[in-house]
mmCIF file of the N, C-alpha and C atoms, coordinates in Angstrom:
data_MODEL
# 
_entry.id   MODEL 
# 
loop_
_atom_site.group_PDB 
_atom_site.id 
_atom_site.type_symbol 
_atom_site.label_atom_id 
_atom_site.label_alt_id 
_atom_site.label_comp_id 
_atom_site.label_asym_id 
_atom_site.label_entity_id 
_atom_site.label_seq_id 
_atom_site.pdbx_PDB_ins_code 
_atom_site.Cartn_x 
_atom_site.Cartn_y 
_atom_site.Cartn_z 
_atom_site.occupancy 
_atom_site.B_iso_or_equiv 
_atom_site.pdbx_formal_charge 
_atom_site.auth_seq_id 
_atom_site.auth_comp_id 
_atom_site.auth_asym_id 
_atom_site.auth_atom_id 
_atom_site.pdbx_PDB_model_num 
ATOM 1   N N  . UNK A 1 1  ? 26.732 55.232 39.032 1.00 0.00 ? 1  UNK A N  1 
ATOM 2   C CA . UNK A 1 1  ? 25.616 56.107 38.781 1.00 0.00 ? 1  UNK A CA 1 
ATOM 3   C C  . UNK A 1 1  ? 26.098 57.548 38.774 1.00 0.00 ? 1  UNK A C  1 
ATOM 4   N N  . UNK A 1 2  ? 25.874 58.376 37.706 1.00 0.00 ? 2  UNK A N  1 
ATOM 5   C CA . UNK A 1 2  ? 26.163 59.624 37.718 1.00 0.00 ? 2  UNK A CA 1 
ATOM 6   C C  . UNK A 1 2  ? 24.573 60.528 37.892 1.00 0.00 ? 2  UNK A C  1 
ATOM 7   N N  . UNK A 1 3  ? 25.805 61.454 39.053 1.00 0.00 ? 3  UNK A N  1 
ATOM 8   C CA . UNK A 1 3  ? 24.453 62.085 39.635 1.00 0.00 ? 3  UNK A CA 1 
ATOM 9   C C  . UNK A 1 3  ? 23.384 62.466 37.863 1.00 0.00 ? 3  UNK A C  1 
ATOM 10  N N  . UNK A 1 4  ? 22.082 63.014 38.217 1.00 0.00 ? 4  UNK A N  1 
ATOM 11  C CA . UNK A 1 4  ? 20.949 63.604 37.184 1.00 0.00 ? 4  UNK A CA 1 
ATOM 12  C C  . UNK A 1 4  ? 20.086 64.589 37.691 1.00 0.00 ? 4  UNK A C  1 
ATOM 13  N N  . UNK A 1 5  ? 20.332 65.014 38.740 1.00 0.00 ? 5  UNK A N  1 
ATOM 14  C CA . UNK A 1 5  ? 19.425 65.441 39.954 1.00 0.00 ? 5  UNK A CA 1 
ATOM 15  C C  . UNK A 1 5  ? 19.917 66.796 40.737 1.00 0.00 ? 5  UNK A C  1 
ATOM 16  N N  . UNK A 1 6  ? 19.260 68.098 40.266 1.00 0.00 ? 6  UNK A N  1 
ATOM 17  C CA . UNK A 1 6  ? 20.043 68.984 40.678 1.00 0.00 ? 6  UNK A CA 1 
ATOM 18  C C  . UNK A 1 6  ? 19.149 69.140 42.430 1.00 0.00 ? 6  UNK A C  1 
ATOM 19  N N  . UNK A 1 7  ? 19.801 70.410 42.802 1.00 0.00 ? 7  UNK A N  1 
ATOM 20  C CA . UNK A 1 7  ? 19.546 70.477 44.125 1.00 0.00 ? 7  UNK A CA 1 
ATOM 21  C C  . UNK A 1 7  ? 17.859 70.734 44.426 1.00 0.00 ? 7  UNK A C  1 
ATOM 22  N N  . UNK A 1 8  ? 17.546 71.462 43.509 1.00 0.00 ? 8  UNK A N  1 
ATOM 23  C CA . UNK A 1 8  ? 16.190 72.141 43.277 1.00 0.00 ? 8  UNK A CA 1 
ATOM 24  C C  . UNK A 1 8  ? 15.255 70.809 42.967 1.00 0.00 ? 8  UNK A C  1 
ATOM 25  N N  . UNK A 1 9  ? 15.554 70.541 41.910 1.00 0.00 ? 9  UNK A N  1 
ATOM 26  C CA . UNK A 1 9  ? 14.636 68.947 41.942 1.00 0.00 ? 9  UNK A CA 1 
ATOM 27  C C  . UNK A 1 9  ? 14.816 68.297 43.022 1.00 0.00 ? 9  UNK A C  1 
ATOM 28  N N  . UNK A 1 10 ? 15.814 68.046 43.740 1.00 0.00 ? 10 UNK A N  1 
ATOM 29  C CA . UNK A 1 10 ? 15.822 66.810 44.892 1.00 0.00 ? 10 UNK A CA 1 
ATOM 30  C C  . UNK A 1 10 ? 14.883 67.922 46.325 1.00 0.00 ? 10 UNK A C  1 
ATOM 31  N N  . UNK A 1 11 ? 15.345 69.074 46.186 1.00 0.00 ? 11 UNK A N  1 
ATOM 32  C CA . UNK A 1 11 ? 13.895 69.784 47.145 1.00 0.00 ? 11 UNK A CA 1 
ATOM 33  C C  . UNK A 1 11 ? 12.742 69.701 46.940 1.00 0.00 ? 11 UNK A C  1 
ATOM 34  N N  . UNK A 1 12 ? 12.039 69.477 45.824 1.00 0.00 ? 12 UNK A N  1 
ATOM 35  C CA . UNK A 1 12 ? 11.066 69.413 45.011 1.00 0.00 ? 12 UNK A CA 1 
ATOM 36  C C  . UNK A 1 12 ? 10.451 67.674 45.600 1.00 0.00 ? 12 UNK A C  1 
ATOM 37  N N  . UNK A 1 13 ? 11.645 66.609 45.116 1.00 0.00 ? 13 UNK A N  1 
ATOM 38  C CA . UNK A 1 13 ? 11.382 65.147 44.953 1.00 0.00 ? 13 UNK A CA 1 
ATOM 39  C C  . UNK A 1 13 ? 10.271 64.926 47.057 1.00 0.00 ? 13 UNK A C  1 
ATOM 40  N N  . UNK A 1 14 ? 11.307 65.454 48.149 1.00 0.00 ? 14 UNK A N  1 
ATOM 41  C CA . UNK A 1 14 ? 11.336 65.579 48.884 1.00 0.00 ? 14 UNK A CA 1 
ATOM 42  C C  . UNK A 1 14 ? 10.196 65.959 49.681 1.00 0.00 ? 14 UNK A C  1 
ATOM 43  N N  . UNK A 1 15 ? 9.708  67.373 49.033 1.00 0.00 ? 15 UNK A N  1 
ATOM 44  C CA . UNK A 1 15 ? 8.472  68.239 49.653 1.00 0.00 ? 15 UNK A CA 1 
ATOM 45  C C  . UNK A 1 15 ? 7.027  67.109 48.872 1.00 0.00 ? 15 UNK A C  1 
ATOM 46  N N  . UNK A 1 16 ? 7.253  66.746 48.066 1.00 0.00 ? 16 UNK A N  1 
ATOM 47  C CA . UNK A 1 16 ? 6.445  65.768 47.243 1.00 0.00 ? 16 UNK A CA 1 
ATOM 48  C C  . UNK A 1 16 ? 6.122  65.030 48.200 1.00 0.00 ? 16 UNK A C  1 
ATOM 49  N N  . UNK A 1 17 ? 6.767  64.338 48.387 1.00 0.00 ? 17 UNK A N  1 
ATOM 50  C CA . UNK A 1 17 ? 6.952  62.894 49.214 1.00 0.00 ? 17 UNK A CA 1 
ATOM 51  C C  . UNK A 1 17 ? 6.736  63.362 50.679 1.00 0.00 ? 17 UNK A C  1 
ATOM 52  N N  . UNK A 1 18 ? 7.028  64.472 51.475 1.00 0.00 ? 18 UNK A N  1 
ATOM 53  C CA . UNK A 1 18 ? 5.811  64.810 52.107 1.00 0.00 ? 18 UNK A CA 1 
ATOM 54  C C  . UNK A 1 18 ? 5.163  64.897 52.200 1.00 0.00 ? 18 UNK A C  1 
ATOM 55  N N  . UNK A 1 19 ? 4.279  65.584 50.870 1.00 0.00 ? 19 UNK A N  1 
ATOM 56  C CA . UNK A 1 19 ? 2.721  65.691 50.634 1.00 0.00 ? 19 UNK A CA 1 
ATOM 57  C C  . UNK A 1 19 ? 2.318  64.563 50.741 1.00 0.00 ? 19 UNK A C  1 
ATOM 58  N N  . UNK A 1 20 ? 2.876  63.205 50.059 1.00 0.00 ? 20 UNK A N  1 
ATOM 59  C CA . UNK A 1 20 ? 1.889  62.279 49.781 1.00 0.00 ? 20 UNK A CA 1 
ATOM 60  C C  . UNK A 1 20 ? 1.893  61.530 50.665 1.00 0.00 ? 20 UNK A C  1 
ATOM 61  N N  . UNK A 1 21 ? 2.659  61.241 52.195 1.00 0.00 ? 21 UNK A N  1 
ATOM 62  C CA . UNK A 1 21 ? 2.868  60.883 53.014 1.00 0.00 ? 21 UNK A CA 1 
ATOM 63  C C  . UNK A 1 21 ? 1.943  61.278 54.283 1.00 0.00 ? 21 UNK A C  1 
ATOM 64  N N  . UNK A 1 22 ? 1.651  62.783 53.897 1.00 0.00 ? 22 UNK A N  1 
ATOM 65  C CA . UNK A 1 22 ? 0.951  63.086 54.787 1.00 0.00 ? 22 UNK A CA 1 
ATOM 66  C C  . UNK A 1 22 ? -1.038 62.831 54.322 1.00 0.00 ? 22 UNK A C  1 
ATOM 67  N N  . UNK A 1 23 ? -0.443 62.688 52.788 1.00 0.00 ? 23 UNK A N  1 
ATOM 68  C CA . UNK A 1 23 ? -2.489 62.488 52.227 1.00 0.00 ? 23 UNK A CA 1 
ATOM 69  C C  . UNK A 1 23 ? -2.608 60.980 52.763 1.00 0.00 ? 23 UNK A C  1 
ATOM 70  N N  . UNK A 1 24 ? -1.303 60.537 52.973 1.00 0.00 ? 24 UNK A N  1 
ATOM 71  C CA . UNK A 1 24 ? -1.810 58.766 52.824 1.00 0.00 ? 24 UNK A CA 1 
ATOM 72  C C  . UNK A 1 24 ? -2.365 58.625 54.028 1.00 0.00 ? 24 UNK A C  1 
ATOM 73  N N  . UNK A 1 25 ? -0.766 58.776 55.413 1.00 0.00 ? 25 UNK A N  1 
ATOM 74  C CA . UNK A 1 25 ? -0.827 58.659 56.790 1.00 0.00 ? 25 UNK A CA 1 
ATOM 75  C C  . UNK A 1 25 ? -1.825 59.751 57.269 1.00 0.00 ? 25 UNK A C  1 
ATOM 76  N N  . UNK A 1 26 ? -2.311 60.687 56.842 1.00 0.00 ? 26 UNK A N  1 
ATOM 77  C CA . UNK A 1 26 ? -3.600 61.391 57.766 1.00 0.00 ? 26 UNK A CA 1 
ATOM 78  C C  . UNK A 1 26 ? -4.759 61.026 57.381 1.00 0.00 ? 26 UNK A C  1 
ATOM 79  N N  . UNK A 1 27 ? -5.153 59.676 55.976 1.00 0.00 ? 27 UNK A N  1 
ATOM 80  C CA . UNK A 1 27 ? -6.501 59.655 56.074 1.00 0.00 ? 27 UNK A CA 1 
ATOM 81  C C  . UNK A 1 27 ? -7.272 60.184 54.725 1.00 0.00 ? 27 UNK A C  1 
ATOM 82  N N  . UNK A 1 28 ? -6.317 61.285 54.214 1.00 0.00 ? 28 UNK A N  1 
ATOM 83  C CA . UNK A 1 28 ? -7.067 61.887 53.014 1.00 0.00 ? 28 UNK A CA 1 
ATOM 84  C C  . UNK A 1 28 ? -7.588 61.126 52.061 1.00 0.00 ? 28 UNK A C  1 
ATOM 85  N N  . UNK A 1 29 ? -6.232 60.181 51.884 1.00 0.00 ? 29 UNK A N  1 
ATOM 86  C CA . UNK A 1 29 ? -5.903 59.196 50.616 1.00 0.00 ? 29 UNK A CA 1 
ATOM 87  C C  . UNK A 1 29 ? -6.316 57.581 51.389 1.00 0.00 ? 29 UNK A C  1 
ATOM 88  N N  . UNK A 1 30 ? -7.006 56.916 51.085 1.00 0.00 ? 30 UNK A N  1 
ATOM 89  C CA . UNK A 1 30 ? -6.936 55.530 51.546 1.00 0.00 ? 30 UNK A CA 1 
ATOM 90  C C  . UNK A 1 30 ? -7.169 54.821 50.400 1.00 0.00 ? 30 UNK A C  1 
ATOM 91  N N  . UNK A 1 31 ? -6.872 53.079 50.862 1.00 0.00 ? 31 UNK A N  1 
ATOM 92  C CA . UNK A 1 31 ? -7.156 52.074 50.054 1.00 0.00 ? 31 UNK A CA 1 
ATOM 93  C C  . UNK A 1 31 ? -6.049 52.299 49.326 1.00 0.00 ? 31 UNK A C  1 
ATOM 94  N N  . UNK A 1 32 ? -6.179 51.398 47.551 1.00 0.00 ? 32 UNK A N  1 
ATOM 95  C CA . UNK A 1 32 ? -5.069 51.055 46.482 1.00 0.00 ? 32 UNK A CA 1 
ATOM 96  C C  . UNK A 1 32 ? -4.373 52.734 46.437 1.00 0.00 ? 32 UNK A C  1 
ATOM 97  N N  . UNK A 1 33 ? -4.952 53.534 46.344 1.00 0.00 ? 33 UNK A N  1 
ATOM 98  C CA . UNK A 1 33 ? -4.298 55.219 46.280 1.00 0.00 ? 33 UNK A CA 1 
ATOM 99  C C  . UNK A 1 33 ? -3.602 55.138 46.958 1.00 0.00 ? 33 UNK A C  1 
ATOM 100 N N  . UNK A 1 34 ? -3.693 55.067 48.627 1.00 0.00 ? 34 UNK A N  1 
ATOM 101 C CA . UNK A 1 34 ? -2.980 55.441 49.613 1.00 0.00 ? 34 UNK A CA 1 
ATOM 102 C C  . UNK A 1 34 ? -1.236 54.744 49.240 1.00 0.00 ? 34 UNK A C  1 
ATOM 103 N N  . UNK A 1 35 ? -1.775 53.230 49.480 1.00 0.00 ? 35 UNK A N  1 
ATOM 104 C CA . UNK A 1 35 ? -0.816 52.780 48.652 1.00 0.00 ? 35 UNK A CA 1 
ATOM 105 C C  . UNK A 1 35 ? 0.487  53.188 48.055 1.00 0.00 ? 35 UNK A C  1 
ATOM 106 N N  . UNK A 1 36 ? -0.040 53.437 46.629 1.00 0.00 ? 36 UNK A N  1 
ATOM 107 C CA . UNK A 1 36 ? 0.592  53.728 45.787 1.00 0.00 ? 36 UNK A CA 1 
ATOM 108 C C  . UNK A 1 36 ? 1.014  55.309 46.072 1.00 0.00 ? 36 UNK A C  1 
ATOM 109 N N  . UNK A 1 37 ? 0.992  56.007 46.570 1.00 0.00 ? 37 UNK A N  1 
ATOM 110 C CA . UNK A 1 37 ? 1.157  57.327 47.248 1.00 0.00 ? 37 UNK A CA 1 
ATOM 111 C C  . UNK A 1 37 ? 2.253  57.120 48.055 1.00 0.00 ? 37 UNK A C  1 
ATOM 112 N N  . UNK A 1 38 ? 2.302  56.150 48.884 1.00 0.00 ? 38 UNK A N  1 
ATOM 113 C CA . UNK A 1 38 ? 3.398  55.874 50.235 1.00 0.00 ? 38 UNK A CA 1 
ATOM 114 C C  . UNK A 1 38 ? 4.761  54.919 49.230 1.00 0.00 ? 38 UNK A C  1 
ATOM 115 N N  . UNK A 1 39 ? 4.521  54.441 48.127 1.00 0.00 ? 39 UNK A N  1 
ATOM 116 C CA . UNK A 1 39 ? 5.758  53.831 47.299 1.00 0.00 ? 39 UNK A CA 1 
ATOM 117 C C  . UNK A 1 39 ? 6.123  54.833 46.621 1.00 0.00 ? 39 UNK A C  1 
ATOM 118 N N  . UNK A 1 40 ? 5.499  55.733 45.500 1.00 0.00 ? 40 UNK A N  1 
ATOM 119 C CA . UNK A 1 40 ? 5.985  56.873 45.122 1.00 0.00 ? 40 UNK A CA 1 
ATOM 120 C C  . UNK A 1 40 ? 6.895  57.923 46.064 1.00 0.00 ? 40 UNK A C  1 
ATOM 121 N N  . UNK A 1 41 ? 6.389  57.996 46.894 1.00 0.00 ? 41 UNK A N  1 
ATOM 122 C CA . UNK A 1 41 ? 6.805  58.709 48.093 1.00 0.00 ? 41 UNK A CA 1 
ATOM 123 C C  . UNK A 1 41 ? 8.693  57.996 48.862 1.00 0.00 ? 41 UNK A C  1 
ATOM 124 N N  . UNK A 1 42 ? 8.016  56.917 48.405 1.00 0.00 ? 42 UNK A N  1 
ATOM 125 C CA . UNK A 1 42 ? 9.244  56.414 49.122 1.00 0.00 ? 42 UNK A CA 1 
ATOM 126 C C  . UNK A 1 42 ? 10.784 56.447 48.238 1.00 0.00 ? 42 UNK A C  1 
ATOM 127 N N  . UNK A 1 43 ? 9.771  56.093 47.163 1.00 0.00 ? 43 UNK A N  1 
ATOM 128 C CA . UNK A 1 43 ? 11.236 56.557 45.589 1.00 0.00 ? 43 UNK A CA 1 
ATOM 129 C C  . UNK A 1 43 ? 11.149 57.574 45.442 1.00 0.00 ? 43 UNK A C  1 
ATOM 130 N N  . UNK A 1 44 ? 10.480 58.606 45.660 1.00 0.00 ? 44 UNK A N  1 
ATOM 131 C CA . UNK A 1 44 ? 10.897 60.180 45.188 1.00 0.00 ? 44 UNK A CA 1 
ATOM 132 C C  . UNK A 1 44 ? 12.454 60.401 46.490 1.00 0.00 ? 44 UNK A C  1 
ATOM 133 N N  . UNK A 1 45 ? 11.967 59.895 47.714 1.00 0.00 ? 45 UNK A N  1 
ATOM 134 C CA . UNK A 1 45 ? 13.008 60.082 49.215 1.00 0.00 ? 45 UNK A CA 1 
ATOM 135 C C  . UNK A 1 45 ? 14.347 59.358 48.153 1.00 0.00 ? 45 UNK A C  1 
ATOM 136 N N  . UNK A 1 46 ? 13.933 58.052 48.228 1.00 0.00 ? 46 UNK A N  1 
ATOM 137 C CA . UNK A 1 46 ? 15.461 57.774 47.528 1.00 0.00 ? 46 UNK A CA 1 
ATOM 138 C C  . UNK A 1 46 ? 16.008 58.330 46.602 1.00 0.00 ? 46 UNK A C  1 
ATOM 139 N N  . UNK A 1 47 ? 15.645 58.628 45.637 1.00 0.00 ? 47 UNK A N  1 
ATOM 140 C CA . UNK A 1 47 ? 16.236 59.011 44.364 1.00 0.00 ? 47 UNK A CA 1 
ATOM 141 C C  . UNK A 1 47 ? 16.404 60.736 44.845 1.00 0.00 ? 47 UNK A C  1 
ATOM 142 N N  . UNK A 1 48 ? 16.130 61.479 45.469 1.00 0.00 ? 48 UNK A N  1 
ATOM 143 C CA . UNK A 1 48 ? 16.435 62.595 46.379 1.00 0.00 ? 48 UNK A CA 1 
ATOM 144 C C  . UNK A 1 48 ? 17.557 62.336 46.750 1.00 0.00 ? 48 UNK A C  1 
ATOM 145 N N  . UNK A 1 49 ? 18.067 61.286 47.718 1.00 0.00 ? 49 UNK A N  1 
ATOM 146 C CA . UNK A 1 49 ? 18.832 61.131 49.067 1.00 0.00 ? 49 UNK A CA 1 
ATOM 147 C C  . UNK A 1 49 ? 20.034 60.325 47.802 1.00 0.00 ? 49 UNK A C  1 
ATOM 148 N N  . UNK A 1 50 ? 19.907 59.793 46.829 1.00 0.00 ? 50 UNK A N  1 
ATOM 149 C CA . UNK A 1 50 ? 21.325 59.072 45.848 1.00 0.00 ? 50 UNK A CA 1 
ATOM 150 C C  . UNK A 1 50 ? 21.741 60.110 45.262 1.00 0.00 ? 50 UNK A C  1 
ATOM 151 N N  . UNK A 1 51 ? 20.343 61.493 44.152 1.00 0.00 ? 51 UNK A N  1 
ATOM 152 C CA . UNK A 1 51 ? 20.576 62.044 43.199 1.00 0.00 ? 51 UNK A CA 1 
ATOM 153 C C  . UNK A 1 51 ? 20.974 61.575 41.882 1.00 0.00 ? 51 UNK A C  1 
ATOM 154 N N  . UNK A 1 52 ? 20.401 60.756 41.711 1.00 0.00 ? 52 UNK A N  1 
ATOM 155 C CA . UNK A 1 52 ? 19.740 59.842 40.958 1.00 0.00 ? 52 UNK A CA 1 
ATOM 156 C C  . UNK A 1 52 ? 18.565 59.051 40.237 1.00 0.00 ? 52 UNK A C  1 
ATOM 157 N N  . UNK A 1 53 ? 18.098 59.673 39.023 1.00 0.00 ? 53 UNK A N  1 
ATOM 158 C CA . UNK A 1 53 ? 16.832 59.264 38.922 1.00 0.00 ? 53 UNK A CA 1 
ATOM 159 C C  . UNK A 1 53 ? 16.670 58.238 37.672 1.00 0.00 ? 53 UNK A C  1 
ATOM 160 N N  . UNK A 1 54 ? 16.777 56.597 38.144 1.00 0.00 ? 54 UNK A N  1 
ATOM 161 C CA . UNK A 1 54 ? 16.876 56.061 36.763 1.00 0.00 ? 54 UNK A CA 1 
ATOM 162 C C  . UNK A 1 54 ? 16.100 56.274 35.811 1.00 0.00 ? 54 UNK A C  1 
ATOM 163 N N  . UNK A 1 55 ? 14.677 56.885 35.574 1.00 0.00 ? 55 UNK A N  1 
ATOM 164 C CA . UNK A 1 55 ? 14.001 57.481 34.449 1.00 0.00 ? 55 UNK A CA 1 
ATOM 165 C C  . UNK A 1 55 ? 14.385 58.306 34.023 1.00 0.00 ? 55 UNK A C  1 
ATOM 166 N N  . UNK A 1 56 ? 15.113 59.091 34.632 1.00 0.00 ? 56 UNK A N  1 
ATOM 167 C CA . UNK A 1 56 ? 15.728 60.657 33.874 1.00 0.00 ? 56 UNK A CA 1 
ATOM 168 C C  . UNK A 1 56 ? 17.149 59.882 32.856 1.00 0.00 ? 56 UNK A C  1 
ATOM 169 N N  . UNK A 1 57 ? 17.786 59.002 33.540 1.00 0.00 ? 57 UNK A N  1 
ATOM 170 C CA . UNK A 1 57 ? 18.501 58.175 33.207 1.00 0.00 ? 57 UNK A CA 1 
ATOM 171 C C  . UNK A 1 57 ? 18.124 57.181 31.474 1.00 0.00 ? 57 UNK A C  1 
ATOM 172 N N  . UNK A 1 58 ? 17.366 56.732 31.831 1.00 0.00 ? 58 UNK A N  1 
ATOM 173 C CA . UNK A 1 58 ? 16.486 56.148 30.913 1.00 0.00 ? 58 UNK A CA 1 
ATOM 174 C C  . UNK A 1 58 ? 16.588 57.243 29.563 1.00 0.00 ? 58 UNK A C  1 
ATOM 175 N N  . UNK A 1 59 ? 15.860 58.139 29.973 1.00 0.00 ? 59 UNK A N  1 
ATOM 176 C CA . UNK A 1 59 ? 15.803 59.147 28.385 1.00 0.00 ? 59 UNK A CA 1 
ATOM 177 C C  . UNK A 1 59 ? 16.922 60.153 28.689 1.00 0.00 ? 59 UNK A C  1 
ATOM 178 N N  . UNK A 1 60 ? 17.484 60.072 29.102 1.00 0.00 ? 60 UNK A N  1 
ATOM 179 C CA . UNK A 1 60 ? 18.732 60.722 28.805 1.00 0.00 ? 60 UNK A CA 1 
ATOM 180 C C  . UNK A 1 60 ? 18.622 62.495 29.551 1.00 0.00 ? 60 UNK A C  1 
ATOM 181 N N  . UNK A 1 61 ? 17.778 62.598 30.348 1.00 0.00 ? 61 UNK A N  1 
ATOM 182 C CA . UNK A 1 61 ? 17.562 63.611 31.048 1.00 0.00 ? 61 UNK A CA 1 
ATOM 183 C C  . UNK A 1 61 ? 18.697 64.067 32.077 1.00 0.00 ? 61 UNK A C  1 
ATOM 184 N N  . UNK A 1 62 ? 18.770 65.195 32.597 1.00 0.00 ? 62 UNK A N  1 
ATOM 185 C CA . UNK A 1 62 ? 19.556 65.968 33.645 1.00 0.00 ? 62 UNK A CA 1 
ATOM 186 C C  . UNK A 1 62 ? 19.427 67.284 34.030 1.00 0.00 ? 62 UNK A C  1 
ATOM 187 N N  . UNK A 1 63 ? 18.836 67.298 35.311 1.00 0.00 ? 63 UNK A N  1 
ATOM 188 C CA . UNK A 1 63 ? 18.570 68.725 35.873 1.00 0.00 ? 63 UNK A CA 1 
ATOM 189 C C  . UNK A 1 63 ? 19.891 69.329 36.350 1.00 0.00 ? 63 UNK A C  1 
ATOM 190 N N  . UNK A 1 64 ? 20.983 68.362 36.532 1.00 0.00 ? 64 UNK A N  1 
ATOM 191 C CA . UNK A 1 64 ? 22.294 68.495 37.142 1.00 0.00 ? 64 UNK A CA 1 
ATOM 192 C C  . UNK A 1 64 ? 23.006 69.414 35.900 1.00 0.00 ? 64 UNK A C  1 
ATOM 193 N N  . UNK A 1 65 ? 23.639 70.392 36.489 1.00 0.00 ? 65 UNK A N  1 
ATOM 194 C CA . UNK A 1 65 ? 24.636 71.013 35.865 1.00 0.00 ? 65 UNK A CA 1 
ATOM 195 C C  . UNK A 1 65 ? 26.001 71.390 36.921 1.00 0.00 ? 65 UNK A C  1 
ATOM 196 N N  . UNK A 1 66 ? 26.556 70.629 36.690 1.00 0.00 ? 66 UNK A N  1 
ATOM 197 C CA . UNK A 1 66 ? 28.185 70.471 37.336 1.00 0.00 ? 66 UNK A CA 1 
ATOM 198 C C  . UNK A 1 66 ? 29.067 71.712 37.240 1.00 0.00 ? 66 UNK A C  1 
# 
């Protein structure tokens, strides 16, 4: 896997996945939303933490400049 993922996006992927972590786990967000909020959340963390995003991958995208 070659990184796709510059530093700024993976701060970005990160603060995201806080937000939606905190709409799910405090209550804001419940039911099928909440959900789907806490899996998004959980692939924005990974694909943060590899620098790696197989959709960016997919179309040929890259925030990375080496």
């Amino acid at each position: 896997m070659k990184r796709n993922l510059s530093n700024i996006d993976r701060i970005v992927r990160v603060i995201v996945a806080a937000l939606f972590a905190y709409l799910s786990f405090g209550g804001v967000v419940t039911g099928t939303l909440g959900i789907v909020l806490v899996v998004l959340g959980a692939v924005f963390l990974l694909t943060s933490a590899v620098s790696f995003c197989p959709l960016y991958a997919m179309f040929k995208l890259s925030t990375f400049k080496a």
